[in-house]
N, C-alpha and C positions, 0 to 999 in steps of 0.2 A: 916265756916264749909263746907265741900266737902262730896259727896256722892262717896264710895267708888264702883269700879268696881263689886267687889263682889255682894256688896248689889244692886247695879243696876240691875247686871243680876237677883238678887232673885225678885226684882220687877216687872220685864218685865215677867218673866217664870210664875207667878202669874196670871199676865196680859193676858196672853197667852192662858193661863189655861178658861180662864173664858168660851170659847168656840171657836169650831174648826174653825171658817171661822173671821178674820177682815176686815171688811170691809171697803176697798182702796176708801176714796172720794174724789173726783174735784170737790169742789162748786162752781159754778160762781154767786150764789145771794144767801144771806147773810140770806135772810126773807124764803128764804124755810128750815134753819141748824135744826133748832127745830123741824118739823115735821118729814124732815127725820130721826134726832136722835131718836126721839118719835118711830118711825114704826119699825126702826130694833132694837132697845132695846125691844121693846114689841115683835116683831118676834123672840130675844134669843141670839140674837149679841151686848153686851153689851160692847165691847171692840173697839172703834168708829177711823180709823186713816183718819186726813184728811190731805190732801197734799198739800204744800206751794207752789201750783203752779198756782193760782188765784188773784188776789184781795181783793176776799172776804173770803180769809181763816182761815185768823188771827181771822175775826170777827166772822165767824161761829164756830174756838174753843170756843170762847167767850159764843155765845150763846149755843152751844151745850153742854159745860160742865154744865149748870144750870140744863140739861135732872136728872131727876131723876134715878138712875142705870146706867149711861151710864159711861164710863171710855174715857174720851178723849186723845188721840194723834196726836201730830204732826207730818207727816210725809214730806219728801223730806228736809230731814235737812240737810245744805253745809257748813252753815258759821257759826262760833260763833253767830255773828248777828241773824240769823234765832232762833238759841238756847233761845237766851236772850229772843224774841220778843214772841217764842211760849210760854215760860214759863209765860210771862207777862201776854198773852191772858187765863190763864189755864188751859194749856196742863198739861197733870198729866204722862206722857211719849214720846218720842221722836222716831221716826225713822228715818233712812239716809241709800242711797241707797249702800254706802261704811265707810271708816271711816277714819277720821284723825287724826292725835295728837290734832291739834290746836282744833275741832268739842268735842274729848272726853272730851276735858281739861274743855270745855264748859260746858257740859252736868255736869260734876263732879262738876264745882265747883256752877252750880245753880240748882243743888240737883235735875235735871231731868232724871229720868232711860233711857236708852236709848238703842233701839234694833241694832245694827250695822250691816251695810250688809255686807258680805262676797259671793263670790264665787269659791275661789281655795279653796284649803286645807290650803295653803301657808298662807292665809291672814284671815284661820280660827285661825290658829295656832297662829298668832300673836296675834290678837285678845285675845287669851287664857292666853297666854303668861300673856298680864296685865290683865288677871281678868275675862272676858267677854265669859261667858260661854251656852249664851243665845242669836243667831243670827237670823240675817236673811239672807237666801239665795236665792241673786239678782242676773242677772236678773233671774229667776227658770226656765222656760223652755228651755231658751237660751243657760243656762251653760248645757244643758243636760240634763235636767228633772228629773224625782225622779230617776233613775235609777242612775247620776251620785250624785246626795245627799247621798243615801244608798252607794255610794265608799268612800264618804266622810269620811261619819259616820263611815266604817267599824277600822278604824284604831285610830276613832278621837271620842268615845262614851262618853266620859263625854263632850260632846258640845250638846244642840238641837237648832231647826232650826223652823223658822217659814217663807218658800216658798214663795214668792210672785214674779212676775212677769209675765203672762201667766196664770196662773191658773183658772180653770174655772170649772163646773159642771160637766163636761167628765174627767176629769184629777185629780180631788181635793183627792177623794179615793186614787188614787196611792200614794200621797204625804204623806197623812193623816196617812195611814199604816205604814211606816213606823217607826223603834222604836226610832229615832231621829229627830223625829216632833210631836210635840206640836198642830201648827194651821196650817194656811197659809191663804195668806192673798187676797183676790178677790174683782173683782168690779164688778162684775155681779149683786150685791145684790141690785144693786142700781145704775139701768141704766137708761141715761139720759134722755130716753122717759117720763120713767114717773117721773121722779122728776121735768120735765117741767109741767105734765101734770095733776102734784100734786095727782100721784096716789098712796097716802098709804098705801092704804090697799094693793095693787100689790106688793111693796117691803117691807111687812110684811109677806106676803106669800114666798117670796121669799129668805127673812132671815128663816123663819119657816122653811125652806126646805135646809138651808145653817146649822141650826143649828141642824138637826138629821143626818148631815153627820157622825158628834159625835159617832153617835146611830149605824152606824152599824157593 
């Protein structure tokens, strides 16, 4: 059985939904995955993406999906291989910072929703084309910021978009307003001072404050 396009995007826009900031992680050790999911879960970011650019990342979905509330993903997805391994670890969604045949064909056939990046219209469209109605658009400040998303959007409205790339506490409102974004996606919530420094409570307060961007 295969997870169809459709339904993937309905899974992911769900995901998305759950609140306006995901929080983009680079683990490099494995034994801190739990407290940090513990902190920005309880801070309201319940929607956790971490990115296969470590070592220790595979095992920090591992331990991070046991968090109570939290929605684990994997993000920086390339290869089928990447697909198969995050799904193993229990990733319950997938990100990639573009898209391929060979990456979707993955995703579908081992029933992981999967957000796909886009940045033209051209590679939204295609996207759309089979199914995928629920992107991400990478890299977000590069391609031109919110201002080139809302050009996107204007002709392409049944697509939304969840920003990442750049995004930060000066910028995120701009993104956020617009009527074709959902979330987007930051790593500010959880920066590496204090996840060395095992400061909790610091990136509780700091999701806290990632998650009444919602609010205004």
């Amino acid at each position: 059985m295969t997870l169809s396009a459709r339904t993937a995007s309905k899974r992911t826009r769900e995901i998305c939904a759950l609140a306006p900031i995901i929080p983009v992680l680079v683990i490099e050790d494995a034994t801190k995955a739990r407290y940090l999911a513990e902190a920005l879960v309880a801070g309201g970011l319940p929607a956790l993406e971490v990115t296969l650019r470590t070592p220790a990342a595979l095992e920090a979905i591992r331990i991070m999906s046991d968090v109570t509330g939290g929605h684990v993903g994997a993000g920086t997805l390339i290869t089928p291989e990447d697909v198969r391994a995050a799904k193993a670890a229990g990733a319950t969604f997938g990100v990639s910072p573009g898209a391929t045949d060979a990456l979707i064909a993955a995703c579908e056939e081992e029933e992981l929703p999967l957000l796909p990046g886009a940045a033209t219209a051209s590679e939204a469209m295609r996207l759309l084309e089979r199914g995928y109605d629920m992107l991400k658009f990478f890299p977000a400040e590069a391609s031109g910021g919110a201002p080139a998303l809302k050009a996107i959007g204007a002709p392409l409205p049944q697509i939304m978009f969840c920003p990442t790339g750049g995004v930060n506490p000066e910028n995120a409102r701009a993104y956020l307003n617009l009527p074709n974004v959902i979330c987007a996606g930051g790593s500010w919530v959880a920066p590496n001072d204090k996840v060395l420094n095992e400061d909790w409570a610091g990136i509780e307060a700091l999701a806290r404050s990632a998650a009444r961007l919602g609010e205004m």
